[in-house]
C-alpha positions in Angstrom: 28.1 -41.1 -335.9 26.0 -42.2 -333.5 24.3 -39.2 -331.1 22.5 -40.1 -328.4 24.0 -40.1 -324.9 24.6 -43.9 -324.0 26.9 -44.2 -327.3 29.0 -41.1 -326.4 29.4 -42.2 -322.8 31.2 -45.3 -324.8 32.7 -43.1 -327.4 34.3 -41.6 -324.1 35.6 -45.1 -323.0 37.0 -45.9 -326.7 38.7 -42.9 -326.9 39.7 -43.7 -323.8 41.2 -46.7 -324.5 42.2 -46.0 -328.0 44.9 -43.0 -327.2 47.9 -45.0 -327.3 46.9 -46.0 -330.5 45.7 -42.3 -331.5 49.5 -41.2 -330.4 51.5 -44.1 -332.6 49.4 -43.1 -335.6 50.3 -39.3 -335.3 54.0 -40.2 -335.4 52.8 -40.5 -339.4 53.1 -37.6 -341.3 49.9 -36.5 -342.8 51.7 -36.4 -345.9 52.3 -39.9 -346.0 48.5 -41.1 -345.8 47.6 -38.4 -347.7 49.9 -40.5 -350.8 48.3 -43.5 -349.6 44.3 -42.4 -349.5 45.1 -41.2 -352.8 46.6 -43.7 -354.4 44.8 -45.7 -352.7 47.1 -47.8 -351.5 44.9 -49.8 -348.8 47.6 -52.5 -347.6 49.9 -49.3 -346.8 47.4 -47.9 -344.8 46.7 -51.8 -342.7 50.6 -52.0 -342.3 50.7 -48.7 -340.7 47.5 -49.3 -338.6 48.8 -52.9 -337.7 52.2 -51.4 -336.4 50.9 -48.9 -334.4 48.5 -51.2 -332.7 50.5 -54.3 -332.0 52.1 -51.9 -329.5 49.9 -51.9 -327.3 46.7 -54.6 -327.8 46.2 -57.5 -328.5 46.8 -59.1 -332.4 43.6 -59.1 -333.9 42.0 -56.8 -331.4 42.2 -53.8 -333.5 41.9 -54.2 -337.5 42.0 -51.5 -340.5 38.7 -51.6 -342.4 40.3 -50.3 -345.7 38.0 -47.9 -345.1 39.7 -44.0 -345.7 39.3 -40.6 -346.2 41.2 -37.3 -346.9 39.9 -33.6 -345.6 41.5 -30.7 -347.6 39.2 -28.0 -346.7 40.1 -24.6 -347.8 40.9 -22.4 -344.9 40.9 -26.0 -342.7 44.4 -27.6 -341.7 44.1 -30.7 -343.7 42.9 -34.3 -341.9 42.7 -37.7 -342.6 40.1 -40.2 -341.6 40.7 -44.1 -340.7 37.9 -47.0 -340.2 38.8 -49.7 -338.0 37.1 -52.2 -336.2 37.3 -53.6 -332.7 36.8 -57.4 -332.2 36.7 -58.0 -328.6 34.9 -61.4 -327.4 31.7 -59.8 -326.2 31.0 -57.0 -328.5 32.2 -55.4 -331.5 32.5 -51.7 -332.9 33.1 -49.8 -335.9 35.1 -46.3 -335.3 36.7 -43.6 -337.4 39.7 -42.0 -336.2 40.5 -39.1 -337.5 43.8 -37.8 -337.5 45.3 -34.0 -338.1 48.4 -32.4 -337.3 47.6 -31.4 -334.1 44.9 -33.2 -332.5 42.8 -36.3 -333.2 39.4 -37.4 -332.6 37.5 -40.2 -332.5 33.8 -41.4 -333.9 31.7 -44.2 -332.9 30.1 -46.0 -336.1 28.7 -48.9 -335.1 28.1 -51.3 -332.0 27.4 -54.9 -331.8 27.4 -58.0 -329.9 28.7 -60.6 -330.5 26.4 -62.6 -327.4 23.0 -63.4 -328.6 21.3 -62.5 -325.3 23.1 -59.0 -325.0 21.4 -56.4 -327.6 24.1 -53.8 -328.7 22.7 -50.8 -327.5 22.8 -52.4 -324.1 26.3 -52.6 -323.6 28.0 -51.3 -320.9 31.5 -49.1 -319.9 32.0 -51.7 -317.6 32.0 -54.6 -320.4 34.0 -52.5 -322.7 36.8 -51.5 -320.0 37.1 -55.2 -319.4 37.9 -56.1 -322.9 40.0 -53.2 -323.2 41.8 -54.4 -319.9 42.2 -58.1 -321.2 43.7 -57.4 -324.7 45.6 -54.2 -324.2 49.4 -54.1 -323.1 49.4 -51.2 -320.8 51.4 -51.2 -317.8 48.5 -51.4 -315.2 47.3 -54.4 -317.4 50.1 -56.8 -317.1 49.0 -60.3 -315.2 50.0 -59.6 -311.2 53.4 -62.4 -310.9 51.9 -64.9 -308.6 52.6 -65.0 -304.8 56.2 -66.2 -303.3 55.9 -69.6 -301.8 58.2 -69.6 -298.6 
C-alpha cells in the first residue's frame, strides 16, 4: 500500500471511480469467492470481475490479476481480497479491493505511466478523472448528441 499523501489523494479518486464496480462485486456472496480463493479457481474469480466491470467501463479498462486472498480472522467478520489492474492510455495502476459483507475498501499498489515523459509519481487527479471519464459508462459520461441543424 502506498502511504504518502499524493498516492492517497489518488486512492481517493480510484475509489472514487471504482464504486460502481465495488457495488456489482458485493452482489457476490462472500461465500462464493471464498470457494473460489480456495480452490483456487482463478478463471471464476476473472468471469465474476469481468461481469461486474463491463457494466460500467470500458472492455479492457479494468482486468483481474488472478491475484487473491481470503481473511478469516478470529473475532473479524471474514473478507476477501481482489488484485486488479487499470489500463487506461496514460497511466496504469495496480489496486486491491477488498470486499466484506458490509463494506469495502480499496488499496493503491502500484502506479505507472504508460508516457515516457510523465514519471508515475507525478500523475495527477485531473489525468486520472479524465480516463475514468472516457472509458466509464456512467450517466454524466455519455457523448452530448450533437446540435439540431434547423
Amino acid at each position: 500500500m502506498l502511504t504518502d499523501p499524493h498516492h492517497m489523494a489518488l486512492e481517493k479518486v480510484l475509489a472514487r471511480h471504482l464504486q460502481p464496480l465495488l457495488d456489482e462485486l458485493r452482489l457476490t456472496d462472500l461465500s462464493t469467492f471464498a470457494d473460489h480463493v480456495i480452490n483456487r479457481r482463478e478463471a471464476n474469480m476473472a468471469e465474476i470481475v469481468a461481469a461486474a466491470a463491463e457494466l460500467h467501463f470500458a472492455p479492457g479498462f479494468i482486468h483481474y490479476d488472478q491475484d487473491s486472498g481470503l481473511s478469516l480472522e478470529w473475532g473479524q467478520r471474514p473478507s476477501v481480497s481482489l488484485g486488479v489492474s487499470i489500463a487506461a492510455a496514460r497511466f496504469e495502476a495496480r489496486v486491491r479491493l477488498i470486499i466484506g459483507a458490509d463494506h469495502a475498501t480499496i488499496e493503491l499498489q502500484h502506479l505507472g505511466s504508460k508516457l515516457p515523459a510523465i514519471r508515475p509519481h507525478k500523475a495527477s487527479g485531473a489525468t486520472m478523472e479524465r480516463e475514468f471519464r472516457q472509458n466509464s459508462f456512467a450517466p454524466g459520461n455519455a457523448p452530448e448528441p450533437p446540435p439540431a441543424l434547423f
